[in-house]
C-alpha positions, 0 to 999 in steps of 0.5 A: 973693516966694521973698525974702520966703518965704525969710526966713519959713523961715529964722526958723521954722528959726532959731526951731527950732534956737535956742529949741524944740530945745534945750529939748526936748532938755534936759527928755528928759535923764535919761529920761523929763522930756520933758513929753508922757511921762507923769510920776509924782506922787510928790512928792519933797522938794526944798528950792525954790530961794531968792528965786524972785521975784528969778529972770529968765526963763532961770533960771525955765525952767531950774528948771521942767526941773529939776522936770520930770527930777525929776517934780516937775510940780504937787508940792511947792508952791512948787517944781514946773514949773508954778510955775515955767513961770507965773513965767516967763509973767508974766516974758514973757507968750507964751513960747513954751517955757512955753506949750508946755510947760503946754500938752503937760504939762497931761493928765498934771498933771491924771492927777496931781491926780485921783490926790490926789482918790483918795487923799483928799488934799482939800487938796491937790487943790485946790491942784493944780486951781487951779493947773491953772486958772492954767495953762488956765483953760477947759480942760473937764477943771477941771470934770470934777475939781472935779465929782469932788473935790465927790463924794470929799467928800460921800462922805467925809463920809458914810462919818464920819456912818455910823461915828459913828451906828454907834458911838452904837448900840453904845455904846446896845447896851454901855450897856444890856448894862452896865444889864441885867448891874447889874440881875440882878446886883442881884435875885441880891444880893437873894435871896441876902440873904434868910434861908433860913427865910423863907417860901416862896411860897404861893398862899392860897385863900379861903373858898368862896363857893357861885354859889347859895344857897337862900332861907329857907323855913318850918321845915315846908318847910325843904330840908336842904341841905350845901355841897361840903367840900374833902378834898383841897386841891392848891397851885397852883405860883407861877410862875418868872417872877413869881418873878424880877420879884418881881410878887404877884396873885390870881385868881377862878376858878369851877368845879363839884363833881359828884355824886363831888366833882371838879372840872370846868370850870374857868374863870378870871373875873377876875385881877390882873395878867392872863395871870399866874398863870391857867395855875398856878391852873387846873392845881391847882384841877383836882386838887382834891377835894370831899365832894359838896354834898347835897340833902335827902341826896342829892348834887347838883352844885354851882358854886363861884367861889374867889380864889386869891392869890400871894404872896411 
């Protein structure tokens, strides 16, 4: 039994001196290449090696290294450690020198994968999880950078759709600016173009149409009677808004003529278009001035309705 303990002791030292040792003590050269020290995941350009297929195991492992002094761990393709350590491992599957070293590296490759993820680089995240996955495929932390590869994705694209909808509305918002500029532009053209002895507007009052007249009686019976006769007559004001739009109506407003002959409640009955010219037209019909109506040479009041039309 101490013989055959003996013997197990004598191989695992051997296997210690001869194998792990010196391939520990050769990736901690130059600082900082020991595979359980972190390692940057700058990717240095590095022409890879000619006809890696053609290479045996010592030189694979010597060219993994290589990479790992020179942080080239998942980074380039074609020519970093972890490509080359798989080479080996299909060299001679169980390695033990490759295996340990994917297995101590793994975090760290994977810190540098997420880094790509970050910097958006979705290409090459990809590469580097499926590389990982070669490496340690049931290893939870693929699910946890596929997961956010998926969301840098998503959120990517809809960062590009919101700035394509934000630059359709301010080409919406340019385009009618542009069409509102081209419009007004226009209208000035068009005022100045008109002679300047053309007519001013006006608002044109028609006849006076009395709300109530008095029938025909027998010439014995008969009512001298005199209708309102306007002395002073006050144009109503054509609106500026109207003006601009071009836009022409009329409105019927009904008022009555006191025993002094002003004018009071004022009232508009009807209009075209509505709301437009109401305001311009009551305000003048209130200064108005009427020679009272009669009644067998008395004043008496009397109601009148008048349609006041604006025209250019």
């Amino acid at each position: 039994m101490i013989a055959v303990i003996a013997i197990f002791v004598l191989l695992a030292v051997a296997s210690w001196f001869l194998i792990l040792q010196p391939h520990q003590e050769l990736v901690m050269q130059d600082g900082g290449g020991h595979p359980s020290t972190p390692v940057s995941t700058d990717k240095i350009a590095v022409a890879p090696p000619a006809n890696v297929e053609a290479m045996d195991l010592n030189q694979l492992l010597a060219e993994a290294r290589k990479a790992m002094n020179d942080h080239r761990v998942l980074a380039p393709a074609g020519n970093n450690a972890f490509e080359f350590y798989l080479k080996a491992l299909e060299k001679q599957p169980g390695n033990p020198v490759a295996t340990d070293a994917l297995r101590e590296t793994f975090p760290f490759a994977a810190s540098g994968a997420e880094q790509a993820i970050n910097g958006r680089d979705f290409n090459e995240a990809q590469r580097e999880i499926d590389l990982l996955a070669k490496a340690d495929p049931a290893n939870y932390t693929l699910t946890i950078l596929r997961s956010k590869l998926d969301a840098q994705r998503k959120l990517l694209d809809k960062e590009q759709q919101q700035a394509l909808e934000q630059q359709r509305q301010q080409q919406l918002a340019a385009d009618k600016a542009a069409a509102d500029k081209a419009a007004a532009d226009k209208l000035a053209t068009q005022q100045k173009a008109q002679p300047s002895e053309q007519k001013a507007p006006t608002a044109v009052a028609a006849t006076n149409t009395p709300a109530t007249a008095e029938p025909n009686k027998p010439a014995a019976q008969q009512v001298v009677s005199t209708e309102p006769v306007m002395t002073k007559y006050v144009q109503p004001r054509f609106p500026t808004q109207a003006q601009r739009t071009r836009t022409q109506g009329w409105v019927l407003v009904g008022y009555t003529v006191d025993t002094e002959g002003n004018v009071g409640g004022v009232q508009v009955v009807d209009a075209q278009p509505r709301h437009m010219f109401d305001r311009e037209a009551v305000n003048a019909v209130e200064r108005w001035k009427y020679k009272p109506a009669t009644r067998n040479g008395t004043p008496v009041e009397a109601k009148l309705q008048k349609k006041i039309e604006f025209k250019l």
